[in-house]
C-alpha positions in Angstrom: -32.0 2.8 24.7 -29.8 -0.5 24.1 -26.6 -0.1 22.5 -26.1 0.1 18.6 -24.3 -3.0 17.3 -23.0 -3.4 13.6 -22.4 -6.8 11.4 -20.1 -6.8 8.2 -20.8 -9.9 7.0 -18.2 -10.8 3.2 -20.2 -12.6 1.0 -17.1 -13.8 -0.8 -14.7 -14.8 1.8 -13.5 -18.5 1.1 -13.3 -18.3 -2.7 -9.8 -18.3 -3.2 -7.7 -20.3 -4.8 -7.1 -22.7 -1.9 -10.3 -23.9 -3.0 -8.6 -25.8 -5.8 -5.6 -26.6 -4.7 -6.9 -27.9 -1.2 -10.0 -29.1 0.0 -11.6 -25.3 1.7 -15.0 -25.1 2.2 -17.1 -22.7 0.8 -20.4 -21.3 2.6 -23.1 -20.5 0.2 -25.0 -17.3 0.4 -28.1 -18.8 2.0 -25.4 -20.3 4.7 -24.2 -17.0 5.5 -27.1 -15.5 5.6 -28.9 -18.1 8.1 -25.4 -17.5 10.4 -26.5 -13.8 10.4 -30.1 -14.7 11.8 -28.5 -16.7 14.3 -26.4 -14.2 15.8 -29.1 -11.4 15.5 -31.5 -13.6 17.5 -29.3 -13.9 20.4 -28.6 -10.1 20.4 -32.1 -9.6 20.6 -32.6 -12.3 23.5 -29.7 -10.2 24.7 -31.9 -7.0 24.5 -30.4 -5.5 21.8 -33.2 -3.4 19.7 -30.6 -2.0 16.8 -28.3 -3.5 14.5 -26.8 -2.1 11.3 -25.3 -3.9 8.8 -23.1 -3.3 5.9 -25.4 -4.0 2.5 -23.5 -6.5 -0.2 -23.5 -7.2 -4.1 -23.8 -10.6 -3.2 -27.2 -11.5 -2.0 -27.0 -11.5 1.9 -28.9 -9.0 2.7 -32.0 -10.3 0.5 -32.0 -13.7 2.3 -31.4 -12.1 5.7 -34.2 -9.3 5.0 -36.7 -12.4 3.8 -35.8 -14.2 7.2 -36.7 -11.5 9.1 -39.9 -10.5 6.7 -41.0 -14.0 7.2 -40.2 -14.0 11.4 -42.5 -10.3 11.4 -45.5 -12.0 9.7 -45.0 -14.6 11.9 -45.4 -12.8 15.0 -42.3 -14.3 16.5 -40.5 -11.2 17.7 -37.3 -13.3 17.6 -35.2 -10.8 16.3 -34.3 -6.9 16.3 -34.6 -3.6 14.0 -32.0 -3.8 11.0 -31.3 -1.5 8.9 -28.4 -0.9 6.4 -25.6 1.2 5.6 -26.1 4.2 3.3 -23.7 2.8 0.7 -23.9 1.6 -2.7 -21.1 -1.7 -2.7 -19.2 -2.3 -5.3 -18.2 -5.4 -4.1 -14.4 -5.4 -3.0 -13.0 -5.1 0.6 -13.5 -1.5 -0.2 -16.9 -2.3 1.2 -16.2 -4.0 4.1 -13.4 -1.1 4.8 -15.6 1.6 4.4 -18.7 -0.1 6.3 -16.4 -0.3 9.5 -15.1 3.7 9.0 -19.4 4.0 9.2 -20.3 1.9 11.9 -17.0 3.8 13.7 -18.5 6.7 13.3 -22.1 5.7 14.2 -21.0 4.7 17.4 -21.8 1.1 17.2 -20.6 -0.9 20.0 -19.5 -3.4 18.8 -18.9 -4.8 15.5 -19.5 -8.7 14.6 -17.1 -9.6 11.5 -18.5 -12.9 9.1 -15.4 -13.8 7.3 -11.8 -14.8 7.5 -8.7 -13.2 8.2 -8.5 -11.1 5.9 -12.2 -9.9 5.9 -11.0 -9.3 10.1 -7.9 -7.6 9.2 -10.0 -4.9 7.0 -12.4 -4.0 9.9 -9.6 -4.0 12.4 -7.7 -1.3 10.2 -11.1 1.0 10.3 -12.9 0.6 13.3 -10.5 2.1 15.7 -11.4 1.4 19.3 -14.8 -1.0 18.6 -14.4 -4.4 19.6 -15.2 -6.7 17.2 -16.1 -10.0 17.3 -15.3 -12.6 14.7 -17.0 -15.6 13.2 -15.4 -17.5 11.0 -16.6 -17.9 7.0 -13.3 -18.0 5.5 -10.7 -20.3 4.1 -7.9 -19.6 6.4 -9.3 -19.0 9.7 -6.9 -18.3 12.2 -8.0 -15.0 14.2 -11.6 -15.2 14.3 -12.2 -18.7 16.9 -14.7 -21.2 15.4 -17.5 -21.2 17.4 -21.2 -21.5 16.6 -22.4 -17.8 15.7 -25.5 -18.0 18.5 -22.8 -17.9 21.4 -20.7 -15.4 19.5 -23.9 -13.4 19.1 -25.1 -13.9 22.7 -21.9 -12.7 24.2 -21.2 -9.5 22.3 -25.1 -8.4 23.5 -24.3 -9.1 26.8 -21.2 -7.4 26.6 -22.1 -4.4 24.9 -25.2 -4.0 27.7 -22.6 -3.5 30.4 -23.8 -6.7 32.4 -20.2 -7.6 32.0 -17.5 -5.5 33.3 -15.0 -4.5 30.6 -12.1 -6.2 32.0 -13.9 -9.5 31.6 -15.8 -8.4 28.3 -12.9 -7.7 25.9 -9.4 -8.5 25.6 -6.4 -6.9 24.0 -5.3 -7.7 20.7 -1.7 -8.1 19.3 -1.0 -6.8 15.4 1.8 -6.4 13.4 2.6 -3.2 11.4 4.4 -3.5 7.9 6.0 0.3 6.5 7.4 0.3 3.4 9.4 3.7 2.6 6.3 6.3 2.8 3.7 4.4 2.1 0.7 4.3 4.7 1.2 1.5 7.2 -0.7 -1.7 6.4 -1.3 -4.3 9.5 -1.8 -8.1 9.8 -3.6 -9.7 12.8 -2.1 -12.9 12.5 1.0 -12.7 10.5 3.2 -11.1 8.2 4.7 -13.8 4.9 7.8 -12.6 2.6 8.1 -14.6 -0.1 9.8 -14.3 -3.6 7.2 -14.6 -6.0 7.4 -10.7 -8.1 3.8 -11.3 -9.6 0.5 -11.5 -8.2 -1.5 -14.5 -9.9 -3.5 -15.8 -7.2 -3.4 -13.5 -4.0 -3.7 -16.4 -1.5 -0.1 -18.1 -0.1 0.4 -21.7 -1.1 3.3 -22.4 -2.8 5.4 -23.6 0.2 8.5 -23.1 -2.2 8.6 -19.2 -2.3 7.9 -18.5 1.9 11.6 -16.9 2.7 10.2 -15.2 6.2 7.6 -15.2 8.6 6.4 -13.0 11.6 3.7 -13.9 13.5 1.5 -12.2 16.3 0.9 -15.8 18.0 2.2 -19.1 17.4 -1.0 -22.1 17.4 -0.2 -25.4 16.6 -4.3 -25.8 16.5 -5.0 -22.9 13.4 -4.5 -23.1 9.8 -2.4 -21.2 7.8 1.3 -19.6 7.9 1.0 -19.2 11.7 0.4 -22.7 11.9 4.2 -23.2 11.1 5.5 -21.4 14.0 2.6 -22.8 16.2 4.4 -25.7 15.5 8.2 -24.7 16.2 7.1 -22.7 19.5 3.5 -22.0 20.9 3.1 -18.7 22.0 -0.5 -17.4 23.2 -3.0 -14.5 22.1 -2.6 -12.9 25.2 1.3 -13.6 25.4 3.2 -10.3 25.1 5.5 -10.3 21.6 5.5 -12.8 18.7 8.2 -14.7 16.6 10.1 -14.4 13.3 11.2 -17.6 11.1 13.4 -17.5 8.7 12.3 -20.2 5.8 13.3 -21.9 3.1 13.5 -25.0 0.8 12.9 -27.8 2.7 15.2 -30.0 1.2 18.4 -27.0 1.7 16.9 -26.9 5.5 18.5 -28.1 8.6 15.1 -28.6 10.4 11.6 -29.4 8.3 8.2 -29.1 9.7 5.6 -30.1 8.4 2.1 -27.9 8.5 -1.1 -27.6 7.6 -1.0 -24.4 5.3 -4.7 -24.5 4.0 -7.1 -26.9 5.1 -6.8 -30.3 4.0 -3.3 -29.4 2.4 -0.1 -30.2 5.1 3.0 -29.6 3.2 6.9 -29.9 4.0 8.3 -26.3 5.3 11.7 -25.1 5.4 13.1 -23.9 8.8 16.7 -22.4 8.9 16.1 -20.7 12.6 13.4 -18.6 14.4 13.8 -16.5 17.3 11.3 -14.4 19.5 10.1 -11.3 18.6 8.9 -8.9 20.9 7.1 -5.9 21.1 8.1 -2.1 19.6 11.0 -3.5 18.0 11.4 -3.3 14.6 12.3 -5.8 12.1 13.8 -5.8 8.6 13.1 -8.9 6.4 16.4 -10.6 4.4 15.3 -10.9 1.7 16.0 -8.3 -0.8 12.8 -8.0 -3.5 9.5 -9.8 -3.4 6.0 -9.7 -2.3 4.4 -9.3 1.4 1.6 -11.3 2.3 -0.6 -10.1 5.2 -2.8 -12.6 6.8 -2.0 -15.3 3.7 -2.9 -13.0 1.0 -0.1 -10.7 -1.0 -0.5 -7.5 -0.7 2.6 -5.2 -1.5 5.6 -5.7 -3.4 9.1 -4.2 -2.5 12.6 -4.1 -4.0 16.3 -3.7 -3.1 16.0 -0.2 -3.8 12.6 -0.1 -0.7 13.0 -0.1 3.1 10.8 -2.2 4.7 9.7 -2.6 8.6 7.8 -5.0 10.5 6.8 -4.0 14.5 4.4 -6.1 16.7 2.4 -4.3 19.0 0.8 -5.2 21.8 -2.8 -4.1 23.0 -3.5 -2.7 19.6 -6.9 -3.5 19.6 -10.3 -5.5 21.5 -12.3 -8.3 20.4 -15.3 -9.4 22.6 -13.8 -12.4 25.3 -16.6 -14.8 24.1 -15.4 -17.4 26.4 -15.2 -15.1 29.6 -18.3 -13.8 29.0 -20.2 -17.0 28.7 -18.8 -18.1 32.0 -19.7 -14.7 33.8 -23.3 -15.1 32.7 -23.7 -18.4 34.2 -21.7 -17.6 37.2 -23.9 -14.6 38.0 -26.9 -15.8 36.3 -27.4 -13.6 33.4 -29.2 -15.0 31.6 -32.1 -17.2 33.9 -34.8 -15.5 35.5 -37.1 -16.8 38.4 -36.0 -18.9 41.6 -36.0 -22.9 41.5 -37.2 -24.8 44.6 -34.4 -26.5 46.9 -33.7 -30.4 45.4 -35.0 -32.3 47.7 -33.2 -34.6 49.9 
């Protein structure tokens, strides 16, 4: 029996205000849908027979189940079994939360994420020790590489079928864990934003004027997003143990600017007053005395004077499926061709 694989795929990732203020794209439901199919034909051509996927309020699942309908009439066999969660959504990241506890439990393989980082972060906080494998639908995609869904869905089949040894398949993950007095830890995969806005309005960081501090798992001058400011201060790799901490502010008060690109389309003037490494297991305690904390570009808890707060980076927290590594194995050892070609001739 092939292994089980699971897809959460957010129907409403992208929608944020960055929309307005910058120029994000946003994939309509029929898009994400058709990136579904894609990646669950190349499990099947993979030999995967099983996938479950989390049901939405949004209208995925009805294009995705008419695609597959219309494949079955068809006669095409292009694409395996899938059924759907036993859970009624209610259309918050409740449901993508709650679908990866499931698919946890269920013991899917693998689980391939459709969203952005903050659609990733949610799975990553439920799933435990299932890989996951990320393509990106959001605004701010930083964590989950952009890469054309097929290859992402070719490579988690192949690496869920054991064809690939682990060590090749998956790779170790980096995440940073934010504690605020006895409140249950929340985590960010890509970074952790303080900033000094006290109310919520919008959820989404862009108001370059508020950002006080920043911690980061990596540092990529190539992403989007607040990482993209220490990308470009100091690189520092996926795989690289520890992160980095930068202290911000207004950029005209700052002795060094850079300018980044903090949503797409929208490269504004940030504040740096000094950053330094940060490595792993040690914990770190923001400055700045009340505001809000933004995981992944989105605030999520507020603290005061009167609050401890604690930010620790560790390493190997979690796998994602090494899409890259096992693209190359397969064509190294042939995976994926069958027969014998005659000799070139000379």
């Amino acid at each position: 029996m092939s292994p089980l694989v699971g897809i959460i795929a957010n129907p409403v990732s992208a929608r944020d205000i960055r929309r307005v203020v910058a120029n994000a794209s946003s994939l309509q439901l029929a898009d994400r849908a058709n990136i579904v199919l894609r990646a669950l034909a190349a499990l099947c051509a993979t030999g995967i027979e099983h996938v479950v996927m989390m049901p939405d309020a949004g209208g995925i699942r009805g294009h995705v189940v008419r695609g597959l309908d219309r494949s079955a009439h068809l006669g095409e066999g292009r694409f395996p079994r899938v059924s759907f969660l036993d859970m009624k959504p209610a259309g918050t990241v409740d449901d993508t939360r709650r679908a990866a506890r499931m698919m946890a439990a269920s013991g899917v393989a693998a689980i391939i994420v459709l969203g952005g980082d903050g659609t990733h972060r949610a799975v990553v906080a439920e799933c435990g020790d299932v890989p996951v494998a990320g393509i990106s639908t959001g605004t701010n995609n930083a964590f989950p590489e952009h890469r054309e869904p097929t290859i992402t869905g070719l490579a988690t089949g192949l690496a869920v079928s054991g064809r690939v040894p682990k060590a090749i398949a998956f790779m170790a993950n980096k995440l940073i864990e934010v504690r605020t007095d006895d409140a249950p830890p929340e985590v960010a995969l890509v970074d952790v934003a303080f900033v000094t806005d006290r109310w919520v309005g919008a959820r989404a960081l862009w108001r370059t004027a508020t950002f006080r501090e920043l911690f980061v798992t990596f540092a990529d001058p190539e992403v989007i997003g607040m990482a993209s400011i220490a990308g470009l201060i100091e690189p520092i790799g996926r795989t690289e143990p520890g992160g980095m901490m930068v202290r911000l502010c207004p950029a005209d008060l700052a002795p060094m600017e850079v300018r980044a690109p903090i949503a797409p389309g929208l490269i504004e003037p940030i504040g740096i007053e000094d950053w330094r490494r940060m490595p792993a297991g040690v914990p770190f305690a923001p400055s700045l005395p009340a505001g809000a904390i933004a995981l992944d570009g989105e605030r999520e808890l507020f603290f005061d004077a009167h609050q401890t707060v604690s930010v620790v980076l560790h390493d190997n927290a979690f796998r994602t499926v090494d899409v890259a590594s096992v693209m190359r194995f397969a064509a190294a050892r042939g995976l994926m061709r069958t027969g014998h070609p005659a000799e070139a001739a000379c």
